[in-house]
C-alpha distance (Angstrom), angle and dihedral (degrees) to the residues before:
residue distance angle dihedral
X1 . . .
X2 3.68 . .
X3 4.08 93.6 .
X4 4.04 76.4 69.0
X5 3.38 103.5 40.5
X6 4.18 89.6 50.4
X7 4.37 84.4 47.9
X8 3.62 96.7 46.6
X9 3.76 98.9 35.8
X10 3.72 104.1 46.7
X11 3.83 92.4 160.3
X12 3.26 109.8 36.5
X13 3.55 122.9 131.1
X14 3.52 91.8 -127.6
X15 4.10 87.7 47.9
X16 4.45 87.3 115.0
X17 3.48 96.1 40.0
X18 3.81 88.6 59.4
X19 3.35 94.0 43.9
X20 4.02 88.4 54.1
X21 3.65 82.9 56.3
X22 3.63 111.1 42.4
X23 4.57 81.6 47.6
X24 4.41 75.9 60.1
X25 3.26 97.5 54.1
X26 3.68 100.4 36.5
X27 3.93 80.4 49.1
X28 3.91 92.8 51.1
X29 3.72 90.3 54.2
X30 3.67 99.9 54.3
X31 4.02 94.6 -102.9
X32 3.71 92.2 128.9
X33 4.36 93.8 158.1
X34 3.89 87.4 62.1
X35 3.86 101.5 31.2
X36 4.35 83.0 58.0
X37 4.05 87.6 43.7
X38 3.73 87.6 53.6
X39 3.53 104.9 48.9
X40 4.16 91.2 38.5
X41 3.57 82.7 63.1
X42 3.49 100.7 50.1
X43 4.02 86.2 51.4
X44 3.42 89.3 50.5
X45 3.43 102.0 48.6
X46 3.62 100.1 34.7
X47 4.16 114.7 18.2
X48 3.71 88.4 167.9
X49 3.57 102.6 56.1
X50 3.42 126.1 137.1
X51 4.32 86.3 -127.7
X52 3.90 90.9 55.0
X53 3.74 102.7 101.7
X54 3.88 89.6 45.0
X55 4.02 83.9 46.5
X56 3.52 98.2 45.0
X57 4.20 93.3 49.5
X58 4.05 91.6 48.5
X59 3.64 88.2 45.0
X60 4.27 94.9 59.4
X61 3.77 81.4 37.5
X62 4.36 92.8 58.1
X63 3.77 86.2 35.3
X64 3.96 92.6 62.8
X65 3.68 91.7 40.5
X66 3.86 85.9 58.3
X67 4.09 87.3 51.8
X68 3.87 86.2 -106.1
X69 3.49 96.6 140.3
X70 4.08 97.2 164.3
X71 3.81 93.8 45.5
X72 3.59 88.7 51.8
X73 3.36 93.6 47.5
X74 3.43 105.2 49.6
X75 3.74 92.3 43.2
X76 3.80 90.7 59.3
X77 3.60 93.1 41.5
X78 4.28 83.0 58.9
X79 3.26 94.9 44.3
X80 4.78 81.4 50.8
X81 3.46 90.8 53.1
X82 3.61 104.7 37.4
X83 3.87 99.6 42.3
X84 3.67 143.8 27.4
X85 4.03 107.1 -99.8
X86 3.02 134.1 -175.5
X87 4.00 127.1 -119.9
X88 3.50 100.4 -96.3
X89 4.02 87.0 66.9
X90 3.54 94.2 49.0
X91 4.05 84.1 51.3
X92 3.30 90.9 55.1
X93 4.01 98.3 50.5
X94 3.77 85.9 49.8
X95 3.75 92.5 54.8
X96 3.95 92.4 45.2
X97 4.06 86.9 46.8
X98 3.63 85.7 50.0
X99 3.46 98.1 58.9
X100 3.53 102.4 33.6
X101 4.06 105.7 42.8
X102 3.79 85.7 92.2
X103 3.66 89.1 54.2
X104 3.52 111.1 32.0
X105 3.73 119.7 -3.8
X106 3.80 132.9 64.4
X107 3.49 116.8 -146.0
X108 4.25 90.2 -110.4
X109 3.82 83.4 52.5
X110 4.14 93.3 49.5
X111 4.05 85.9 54.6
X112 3.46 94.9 45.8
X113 3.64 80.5 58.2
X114 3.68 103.9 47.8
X115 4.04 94.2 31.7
């Protein structure tokens, strides 16, 4: 699987795409704690990859599965203002600032967001 091919294949050009990949899967199977250490490492090691956008999104995603609500948020609200997303994103952000305004966010600190 992809855990092997990112093990064996430590160079590989195609090393961060896997990585994107093996974070989906882990995702799709419930294993949010090593789906979010997957794609942090593919930010980390390669912010200007092609596979960011896709990373960043599953990333806010994981992070709100975990009950993360303010790294999810401010991951998506990166990925807003540094890319061109599409609406189901920006649903998603609005659902996380829903439930975590009370928590985390003020409202000033929700527009900063979405400004």
């Amino acid at each position: 699987g992809f855990a092997e091919l990112v093990q064996a294949c430590p160079r590989s050009d195609l090393l961060h795409e896997s990585l994107f990949l093996l974070g989906e899967a882990q995702y799709r199977q419930g294993h949010f704690e090593p789906a979010v250490a997957s794609f942090e490492r593919v930010l980390a090691e390669a912010p200007q990859h092609a596979v960011t956008p896709k990373v960043q999104f599953r990333l806010g995603l994981a992070r709100a599965e975990l009950g993360d609500w303010k790294g999810a948020a401010e991951i998506l609200a990166v990925l807003m203002r540094e890319r061109d997303i599409h609406a189901v994103a920006a649903d998603r952000l609005d659902e996380i600032f829903q439930r975590t305004r009370p928590v985390f966010l003020s409202t000033a600190t929700r527009n900063e967001f979405v400004s």
